[in-house]
ROSE-597665 format. One record per residue (C-alpha): residue number from 1; residue in three letters; x, y, z. Coordinates in pm, whole numbers. Layout:
! ROSE-597665
<NUM,ala,<X,Y,Z>>
...
This chain:
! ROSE-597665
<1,unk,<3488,6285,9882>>
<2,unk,<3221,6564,9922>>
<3,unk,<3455,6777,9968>>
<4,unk,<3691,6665,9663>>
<5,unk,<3312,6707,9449>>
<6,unk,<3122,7007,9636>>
<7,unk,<3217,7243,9394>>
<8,unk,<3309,7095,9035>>
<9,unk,<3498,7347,8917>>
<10,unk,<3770,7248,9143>>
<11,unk,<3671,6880,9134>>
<12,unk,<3947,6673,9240>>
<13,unk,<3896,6294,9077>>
<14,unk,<4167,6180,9231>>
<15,unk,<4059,6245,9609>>
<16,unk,<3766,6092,9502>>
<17,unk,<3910,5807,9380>>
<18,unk,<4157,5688,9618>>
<19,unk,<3929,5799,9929>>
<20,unk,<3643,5497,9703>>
<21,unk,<3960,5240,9662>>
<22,unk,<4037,5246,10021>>
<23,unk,<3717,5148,10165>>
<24,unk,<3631,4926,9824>>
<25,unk,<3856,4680,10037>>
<26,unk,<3780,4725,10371>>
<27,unk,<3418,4804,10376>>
<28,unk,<3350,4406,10548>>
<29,unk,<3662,4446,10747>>
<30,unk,<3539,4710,10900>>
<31,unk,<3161,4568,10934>>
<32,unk,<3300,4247,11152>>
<33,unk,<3527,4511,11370>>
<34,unk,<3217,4732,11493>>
<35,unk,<2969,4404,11486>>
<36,unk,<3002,4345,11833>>
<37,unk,<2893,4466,12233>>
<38,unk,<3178,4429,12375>>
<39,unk,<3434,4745,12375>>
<40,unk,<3739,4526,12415>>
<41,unk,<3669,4303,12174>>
<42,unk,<3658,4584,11886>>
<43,unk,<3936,4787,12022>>
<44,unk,<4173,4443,11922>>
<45,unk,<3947,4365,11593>>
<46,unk,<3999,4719,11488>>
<47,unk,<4372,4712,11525>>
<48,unk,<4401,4368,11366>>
<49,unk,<4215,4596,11049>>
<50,unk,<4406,4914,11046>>
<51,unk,<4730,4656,11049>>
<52,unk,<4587,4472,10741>>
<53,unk,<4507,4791,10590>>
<54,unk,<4870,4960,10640>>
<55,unk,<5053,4618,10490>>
<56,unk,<4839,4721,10180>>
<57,unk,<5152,4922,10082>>
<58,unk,<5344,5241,10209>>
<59,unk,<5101,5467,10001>>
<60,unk,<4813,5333,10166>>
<61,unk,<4995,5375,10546>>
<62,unk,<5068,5708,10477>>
<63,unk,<4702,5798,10346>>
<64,unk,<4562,5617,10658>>
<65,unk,<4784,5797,10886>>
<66,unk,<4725,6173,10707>>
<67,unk,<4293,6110,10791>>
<68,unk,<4330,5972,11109>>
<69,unk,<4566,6278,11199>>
<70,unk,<4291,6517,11063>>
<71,unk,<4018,6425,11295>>
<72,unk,<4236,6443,11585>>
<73,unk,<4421,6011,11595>>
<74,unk,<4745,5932,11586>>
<75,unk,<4719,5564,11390>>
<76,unk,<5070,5541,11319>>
<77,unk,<5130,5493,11688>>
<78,unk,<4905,5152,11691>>
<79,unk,<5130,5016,11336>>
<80,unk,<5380,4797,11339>>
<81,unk,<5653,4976,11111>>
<82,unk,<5732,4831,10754>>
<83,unk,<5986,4552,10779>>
<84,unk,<6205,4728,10520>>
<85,unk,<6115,4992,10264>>
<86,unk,<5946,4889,9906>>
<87,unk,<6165,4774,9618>>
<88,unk,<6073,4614,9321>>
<89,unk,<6068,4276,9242>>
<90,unk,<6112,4071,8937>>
<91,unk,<5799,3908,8784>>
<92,unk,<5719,3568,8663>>
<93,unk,<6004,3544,8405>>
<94,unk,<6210,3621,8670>>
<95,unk,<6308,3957,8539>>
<96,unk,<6363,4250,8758>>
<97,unk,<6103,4522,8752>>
<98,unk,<6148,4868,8707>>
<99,unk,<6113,5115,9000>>
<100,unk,<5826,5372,9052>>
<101,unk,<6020,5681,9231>>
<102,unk,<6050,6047,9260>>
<103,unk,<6213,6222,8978>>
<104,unk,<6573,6350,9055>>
<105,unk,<6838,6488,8854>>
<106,unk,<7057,6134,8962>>
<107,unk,<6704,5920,8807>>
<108,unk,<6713,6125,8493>>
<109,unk,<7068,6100,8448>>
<110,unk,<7012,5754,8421>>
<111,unk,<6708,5798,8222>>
<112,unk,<6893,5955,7964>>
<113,unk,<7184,5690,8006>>
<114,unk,<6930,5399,7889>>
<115,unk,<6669,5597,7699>>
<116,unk,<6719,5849,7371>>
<117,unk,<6537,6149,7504>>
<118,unk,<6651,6393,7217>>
<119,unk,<6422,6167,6973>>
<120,unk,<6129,6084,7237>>
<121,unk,<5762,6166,7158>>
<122,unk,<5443,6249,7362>>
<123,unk,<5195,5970,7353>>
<124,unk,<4951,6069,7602>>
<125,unk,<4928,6398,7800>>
<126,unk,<4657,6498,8094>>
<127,unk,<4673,6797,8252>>
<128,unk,<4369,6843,8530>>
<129,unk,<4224,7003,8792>>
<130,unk,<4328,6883,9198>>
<131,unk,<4127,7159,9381>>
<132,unk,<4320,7454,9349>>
<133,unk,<4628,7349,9197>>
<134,unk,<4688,7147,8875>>
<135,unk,<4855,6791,8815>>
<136,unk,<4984,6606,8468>>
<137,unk,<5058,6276,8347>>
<138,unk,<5287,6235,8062>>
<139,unk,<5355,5943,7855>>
<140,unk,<5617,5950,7653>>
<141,unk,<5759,5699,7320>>
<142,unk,<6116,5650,7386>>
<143,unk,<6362,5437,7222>>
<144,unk,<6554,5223,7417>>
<145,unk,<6978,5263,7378>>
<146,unk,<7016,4935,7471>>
<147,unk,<6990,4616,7288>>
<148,unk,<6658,4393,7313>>
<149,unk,<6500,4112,7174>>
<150,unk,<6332,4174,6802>>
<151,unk,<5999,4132,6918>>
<152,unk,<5992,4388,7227>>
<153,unk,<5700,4569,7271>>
<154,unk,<5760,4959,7250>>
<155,unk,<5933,5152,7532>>
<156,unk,<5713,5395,7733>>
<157,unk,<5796,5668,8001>>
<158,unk,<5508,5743,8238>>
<159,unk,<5551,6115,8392>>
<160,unk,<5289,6229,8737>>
<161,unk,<5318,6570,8845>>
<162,unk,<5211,6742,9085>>
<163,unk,<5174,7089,9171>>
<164,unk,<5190,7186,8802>>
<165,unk,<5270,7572,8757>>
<166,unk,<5299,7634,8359>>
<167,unk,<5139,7412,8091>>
<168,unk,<5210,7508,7731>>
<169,unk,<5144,7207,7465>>
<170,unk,<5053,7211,7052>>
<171,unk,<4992,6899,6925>>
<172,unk,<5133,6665,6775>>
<173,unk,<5418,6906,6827>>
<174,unk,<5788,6797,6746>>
<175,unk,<6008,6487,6894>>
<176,unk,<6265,6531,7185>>
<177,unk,<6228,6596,7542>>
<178,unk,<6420,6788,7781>>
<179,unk,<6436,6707,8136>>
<180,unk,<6550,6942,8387>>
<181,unk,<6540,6922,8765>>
<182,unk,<6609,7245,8965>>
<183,unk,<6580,7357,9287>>
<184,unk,<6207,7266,9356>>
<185,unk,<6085,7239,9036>>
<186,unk,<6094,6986,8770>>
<187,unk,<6112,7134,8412>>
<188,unk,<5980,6905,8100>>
<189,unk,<6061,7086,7749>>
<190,unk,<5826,6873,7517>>
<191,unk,<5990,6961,7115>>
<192,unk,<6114,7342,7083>>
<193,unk,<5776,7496,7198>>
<194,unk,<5632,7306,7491>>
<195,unk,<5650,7301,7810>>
<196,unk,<5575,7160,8189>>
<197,unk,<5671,7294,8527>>
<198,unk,<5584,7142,8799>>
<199,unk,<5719,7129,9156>>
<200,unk,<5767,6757,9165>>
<201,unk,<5703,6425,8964>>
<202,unk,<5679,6059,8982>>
<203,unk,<5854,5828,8697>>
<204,unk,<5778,5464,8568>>
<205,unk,<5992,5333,8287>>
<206,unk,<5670,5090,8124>>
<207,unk,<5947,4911,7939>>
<208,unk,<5907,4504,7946>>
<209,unk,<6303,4482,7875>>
<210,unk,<6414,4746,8151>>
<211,unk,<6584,4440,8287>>
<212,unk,<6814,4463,8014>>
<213,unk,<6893,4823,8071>>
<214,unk,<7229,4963,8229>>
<215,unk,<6974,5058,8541>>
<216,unk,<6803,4727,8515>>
<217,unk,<7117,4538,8513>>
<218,unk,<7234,4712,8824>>
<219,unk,<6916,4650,9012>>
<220,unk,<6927,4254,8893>>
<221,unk,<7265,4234,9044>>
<222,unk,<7098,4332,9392>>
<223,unk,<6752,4220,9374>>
<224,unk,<6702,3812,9514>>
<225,unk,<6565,3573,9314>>
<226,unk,<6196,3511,9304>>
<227,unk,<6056,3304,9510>>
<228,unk,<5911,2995,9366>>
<229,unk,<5610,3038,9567>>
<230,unk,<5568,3405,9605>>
<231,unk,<5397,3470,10012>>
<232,unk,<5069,3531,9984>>
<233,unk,<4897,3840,10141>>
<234,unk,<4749,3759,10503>>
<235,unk,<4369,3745,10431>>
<236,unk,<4140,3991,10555>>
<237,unk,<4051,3994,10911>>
<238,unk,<3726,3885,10978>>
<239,unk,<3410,3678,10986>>
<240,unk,<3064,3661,10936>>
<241,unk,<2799,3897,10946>>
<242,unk,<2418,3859,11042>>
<243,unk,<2187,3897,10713>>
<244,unk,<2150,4308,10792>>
<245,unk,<2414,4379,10831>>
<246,unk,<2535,4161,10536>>
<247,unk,<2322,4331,10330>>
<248,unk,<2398,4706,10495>>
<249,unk,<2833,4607,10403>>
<250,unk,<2738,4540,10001>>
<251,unk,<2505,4822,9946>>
<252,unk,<2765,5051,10090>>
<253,unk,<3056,4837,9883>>
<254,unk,<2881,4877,9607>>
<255,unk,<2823,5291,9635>>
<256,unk,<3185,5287,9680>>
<257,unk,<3263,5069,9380>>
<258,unk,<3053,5349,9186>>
<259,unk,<3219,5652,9331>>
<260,unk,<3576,5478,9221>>
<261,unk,<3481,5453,8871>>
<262,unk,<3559,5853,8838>>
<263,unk,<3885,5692,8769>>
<264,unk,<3795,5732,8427>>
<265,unk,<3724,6049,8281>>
<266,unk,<3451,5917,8085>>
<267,unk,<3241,5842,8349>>
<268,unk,<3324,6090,8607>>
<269,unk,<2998,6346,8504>>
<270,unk,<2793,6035,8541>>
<271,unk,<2911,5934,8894>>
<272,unk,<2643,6097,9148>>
<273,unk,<2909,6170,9375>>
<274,unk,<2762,6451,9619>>
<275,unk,<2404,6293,9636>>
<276,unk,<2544,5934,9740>>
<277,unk,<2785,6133,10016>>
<278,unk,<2491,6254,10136>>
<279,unk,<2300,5920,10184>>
<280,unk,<2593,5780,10384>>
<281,unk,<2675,6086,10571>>
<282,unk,<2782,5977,10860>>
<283,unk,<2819,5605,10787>>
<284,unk,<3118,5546,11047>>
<285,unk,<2920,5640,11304>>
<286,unk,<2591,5504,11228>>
<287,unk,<2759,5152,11154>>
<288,unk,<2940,5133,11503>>
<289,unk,<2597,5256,11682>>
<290,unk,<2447,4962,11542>>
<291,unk,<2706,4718,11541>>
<292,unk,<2735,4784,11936>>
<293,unk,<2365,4687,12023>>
<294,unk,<2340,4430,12325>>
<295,unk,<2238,4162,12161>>
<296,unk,<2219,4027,11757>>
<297,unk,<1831,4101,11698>>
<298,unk,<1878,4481,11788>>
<299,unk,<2181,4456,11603>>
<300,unk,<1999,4350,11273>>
<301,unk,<1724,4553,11335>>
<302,unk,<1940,4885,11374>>
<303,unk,<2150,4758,11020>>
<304,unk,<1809,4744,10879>>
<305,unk,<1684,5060,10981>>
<306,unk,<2003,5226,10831>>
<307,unk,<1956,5070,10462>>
<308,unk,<1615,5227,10469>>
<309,unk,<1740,5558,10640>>
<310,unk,<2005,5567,10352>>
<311,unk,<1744,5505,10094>>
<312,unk,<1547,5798,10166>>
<313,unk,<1822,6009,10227>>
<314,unk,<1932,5936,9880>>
<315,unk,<1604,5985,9700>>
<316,unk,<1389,5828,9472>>
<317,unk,<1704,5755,9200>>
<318,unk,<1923,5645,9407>>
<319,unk,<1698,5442,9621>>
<320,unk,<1576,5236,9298>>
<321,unk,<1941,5210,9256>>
<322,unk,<1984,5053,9630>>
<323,unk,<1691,4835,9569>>
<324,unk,<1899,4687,9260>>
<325,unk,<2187,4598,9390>>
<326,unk,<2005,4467,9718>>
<327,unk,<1842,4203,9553>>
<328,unk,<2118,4120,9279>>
<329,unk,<2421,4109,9504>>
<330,unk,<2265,3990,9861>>
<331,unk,<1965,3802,9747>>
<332,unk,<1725,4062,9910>>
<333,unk,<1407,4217,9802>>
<334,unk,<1217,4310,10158>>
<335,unk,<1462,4587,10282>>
<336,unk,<1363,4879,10095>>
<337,unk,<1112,4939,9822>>
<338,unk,<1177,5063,9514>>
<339,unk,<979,5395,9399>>
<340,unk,<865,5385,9079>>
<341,unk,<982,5578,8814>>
<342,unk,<798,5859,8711>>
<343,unk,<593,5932,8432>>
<344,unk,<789,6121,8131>>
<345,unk,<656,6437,8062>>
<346,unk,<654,6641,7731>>
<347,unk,<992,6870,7730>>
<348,unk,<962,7158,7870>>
<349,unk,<930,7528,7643>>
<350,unk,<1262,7632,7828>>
<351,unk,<1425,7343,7636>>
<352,unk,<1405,7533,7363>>
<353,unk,<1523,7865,7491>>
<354,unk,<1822,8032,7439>>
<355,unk,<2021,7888,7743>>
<356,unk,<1954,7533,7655>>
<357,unk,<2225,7593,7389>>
<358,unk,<2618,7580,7450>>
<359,unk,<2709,7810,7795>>
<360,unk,<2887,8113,7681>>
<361,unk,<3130,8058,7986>>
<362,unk,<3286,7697,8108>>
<363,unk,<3580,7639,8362>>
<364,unk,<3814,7405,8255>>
<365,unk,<3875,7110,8470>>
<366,unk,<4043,6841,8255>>
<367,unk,<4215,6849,7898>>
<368,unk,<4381,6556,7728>>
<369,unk,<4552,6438,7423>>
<370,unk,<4659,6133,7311>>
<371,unk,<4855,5993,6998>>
<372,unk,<4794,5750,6703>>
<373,unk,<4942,5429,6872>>
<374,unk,<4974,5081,6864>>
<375,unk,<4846,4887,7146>>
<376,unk,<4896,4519,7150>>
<377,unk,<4865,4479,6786>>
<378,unk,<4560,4738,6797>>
<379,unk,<4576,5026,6589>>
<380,unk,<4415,5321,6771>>
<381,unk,<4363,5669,6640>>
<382,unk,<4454,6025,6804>>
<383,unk,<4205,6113,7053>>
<384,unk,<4142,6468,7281>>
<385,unk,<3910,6466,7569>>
<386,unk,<3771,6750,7785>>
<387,unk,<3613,6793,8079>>
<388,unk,<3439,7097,8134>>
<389,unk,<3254,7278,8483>>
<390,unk,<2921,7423,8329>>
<391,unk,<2752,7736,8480>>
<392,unk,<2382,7544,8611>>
<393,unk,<2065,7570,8344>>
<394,unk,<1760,7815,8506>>
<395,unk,<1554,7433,8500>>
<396,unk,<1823,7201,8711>>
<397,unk,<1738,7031,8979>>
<398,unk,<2020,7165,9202>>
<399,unk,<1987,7558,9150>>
<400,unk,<2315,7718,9156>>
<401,unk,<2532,7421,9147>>
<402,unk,<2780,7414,8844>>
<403,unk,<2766,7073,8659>>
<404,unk,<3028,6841,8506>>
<405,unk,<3074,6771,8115>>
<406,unk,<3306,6514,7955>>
<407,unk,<3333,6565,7549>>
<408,unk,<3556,6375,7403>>
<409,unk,<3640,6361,7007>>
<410,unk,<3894,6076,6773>>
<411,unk,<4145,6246,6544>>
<412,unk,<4111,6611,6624>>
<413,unk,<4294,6789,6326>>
<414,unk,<4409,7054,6643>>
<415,unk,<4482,7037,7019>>
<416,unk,<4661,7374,7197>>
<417,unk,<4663,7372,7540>>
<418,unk,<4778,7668,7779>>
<419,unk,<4759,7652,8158>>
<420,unk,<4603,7991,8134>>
<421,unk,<4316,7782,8009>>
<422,unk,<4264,7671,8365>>
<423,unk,<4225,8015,8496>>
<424,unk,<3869,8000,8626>>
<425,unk,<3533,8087,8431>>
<426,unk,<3584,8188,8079>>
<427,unk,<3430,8306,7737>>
<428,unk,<3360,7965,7561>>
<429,unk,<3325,7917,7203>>
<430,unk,<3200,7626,6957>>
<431,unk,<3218,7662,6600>>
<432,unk,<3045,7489,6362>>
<433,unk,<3125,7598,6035>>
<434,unk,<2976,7375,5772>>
<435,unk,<3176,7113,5594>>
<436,unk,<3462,7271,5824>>
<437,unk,<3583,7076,6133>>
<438,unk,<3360,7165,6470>>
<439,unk,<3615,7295,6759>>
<440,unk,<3598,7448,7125>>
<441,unk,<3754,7741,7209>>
<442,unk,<3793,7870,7595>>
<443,unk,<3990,8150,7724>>
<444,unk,<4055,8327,7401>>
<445,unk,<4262,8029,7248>>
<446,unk,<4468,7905,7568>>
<447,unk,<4225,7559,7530>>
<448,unk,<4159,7540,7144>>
<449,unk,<4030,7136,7019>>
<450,unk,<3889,7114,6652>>
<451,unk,<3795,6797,6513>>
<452,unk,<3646,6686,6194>>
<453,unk,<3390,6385,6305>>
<454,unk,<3261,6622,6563>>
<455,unk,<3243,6562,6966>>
<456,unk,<3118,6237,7135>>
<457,unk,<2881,6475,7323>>
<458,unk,<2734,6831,7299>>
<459,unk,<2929,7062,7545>>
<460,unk,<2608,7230,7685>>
């Protein structure tokens, strides 16, 4: 995750975010596996975890088995395999579901078989920023060619890319959508004009009646019936843990609870996400150093010792923070204590300087339209959002370190996006004419968002 963050203009949310969701769930797991002397005894309650873990799903096996290999483990070698590969089901109606899968010229084929692509129509596009390459997610309004109930909800086609090459998109631009799959590349020809390449994709048809599709049918011919009672999931291995080290599991949960919410672009310049890497740097370790003391006093007294060492590693914010969430979610108030906050001062003259003002150069990290929709009887209104890697102010905290800016703006009267507009620093510009809408400019016009109501934040 420091890695994914240590240089925002190649932030990489999603690294962040899936790295946070793995350990949201198996942060206690993994408490009770190293909570004990004995080497034997956590060898077997470790591989009872990383077994739980992998039956989390084939995404989450794979993930596990890509770190492990990276520091030097072979994982996959202590997992059972699957029992048979993933396939939908059929939910509670008893309906088949429809399939999450790579796109191929055979899936599009039938895409186009149960789905009028010629009149379809961008509802959401995201193009962004994975370290050094680019992904997308597309959602598109199709209409279905087969028959449904009156009442259906509308048909949507959710699009993930990755390894985008070319980006060219004007909104609200014109209906019908071409898809083309070549040899290593998946082509997306969005109206006359736009464009995405990419070198592969992902596909979800969000369609509540895909059951009644020619696809659906054919899966429903193959697919068992639900179960009346659906198995539950095998619960979590493990058991309790002394107070400490009680305590040490939530505070850690909860920092990783935090770091997850960069799942939404809103929040992701909010999320502190190099400064609470560095207060559990080195958590794995220091977790199984403590759990493996002789006997259950040292034990809580090393699990102690490592709250506070992560509270001053953190610093005076975060350790408030810690304090917080020590008392509110495990009932304790004599680990750590809380500085105070400091005095507000006066703003300082450099406030008012020049450079306080919007940065004459920004790198582009995250662009994103969406359409005037519908949403469960909800009427909600166009909507662009930006996220933007700023060059640092002379006065921040962190000298030299580029910062993160989300603007976001409802019913911008223009959205042009270029994947030239990714292309590192460049020349940004903000106009504010008067009774005029207020847009951003970057890269001479490749990223060019005007809206009348102005931005939900200042981009400086």
């Amino acid at each position: 995750m420091a890695e994914a963050a240590a240089d925002v203009r190649l932030f990489d949310r999603e690294a962040v975010r899936e790295a946070a969701d793995v350990w949201d769930n198996n942060l206690f797991p993994l408490f009770w596996a190293m909570s004990t002397p004995r080497a034997g005894r956590r060898e077997r309650r470790a591989a009872a975890v990383l077994e739980w873990m992998a039956g989390l799903g084939e995404r989450r096996r794979v993930w596990m088995t890509e770190q492990a290999a990276v520091v030097g483990y072979d994982v996959a070698a202590l997992l059972s395999a699957p029992d048979e590969p993933y396939a939908p089901g059929r939910d509670y109606r008893g309906h088949v579901m429809a399939p999450q899968g790579r796109l191929t010229r055979e899936r599009m084929e039938e895409l186009a078989a149960d789905y009028d692509m010629t009149t379809a129509t961008v509802r959401h596009l995201r193009v962004e920023r994975a370290g050094s390459e680019l992904t997308a997610f597309l959602r598109l309004d199709v209409a279905r060619r087969f028959a449904v109930e009156t009442a259906a909800p509308a048909a949507l086609l959710s699009l993930w890319l990755d390894r985008v090459t070319d980006a060219d998109f004007t909104a609200p631009g014109e209906g019908g959508v071409t898809l083309d799959a070549g040899p290593g590349e998946i082509g997306i020809a969005l109206g006359s004009g736009g464009r995405l390449r990419a070198a592969g994709a992902l596909y979800h048809p969000d369609d509540r009646s895909w059951h009644l599709s020619a696809a659906g049918r054919r899966a429903d011919a193959i697919t068992p019936p639900r179960a009346e009672r659906p198995e539950r999931r095998r619960k979590a291995p493990g058991g309790a843990l002394g107070p400490d080290a009680h305590a040490a599991a939530t505070l850690l949960h909860r920092a990783m609870l935090e770091l997850r919410s960069v799942r939404y672009p809103e929040r992701a310049d909010r999320v502190p996400v190099l400064e609470l890497c560095r207060a559990f740097s080195g958590a794995g370790q220091a977790i199984l150093a403590a759990g493996s003391k002789v006997c259950a006093r040292r034990r809580e007294a090393a699990f102690r010792a490592l709250i506070r060492e992560w509270a001053v590693r953190g610093g005076p914010r975060l350790a408030r923070g810690f304090a917080r969430v020590l008392k509110t979610a495990a009932g304790r108030t004599d680990l750590i204590e809380a500085p105070k906050t400091a005095d507000r001062t006066p703003p300082s003259p450099v406030a008012d300087a020049p450079g306080r003002g919007t940065p004459s150069r920004a790198v582009l990290v995250m662009a994103s339209w969406t359409a005037a929709h519908t949403d469960y009887g909800t009427e909600r209104p166009a909507a662009a959002q930006l996220q933007l890697a700023l060059p640092p102010r002379p006065d921040d905290p962190a000298p030299g370190r580029w910062r993160l800016r989300t603007v976001g703006c409802a019913e911008p009267v223009a959205f042009r996006l270029r994947a030239a507009a990714f292309e590192g620093a460049g020349p940004l510009v903000q106009v504010e004419a008067p009774n005029a809408a207020r847009g951003l400019d970057l890269h001479q016009g490749a990223l060019h968002v005007a809206a009348e109501d102005g931005w939900s934040a200042s981009a400086s």
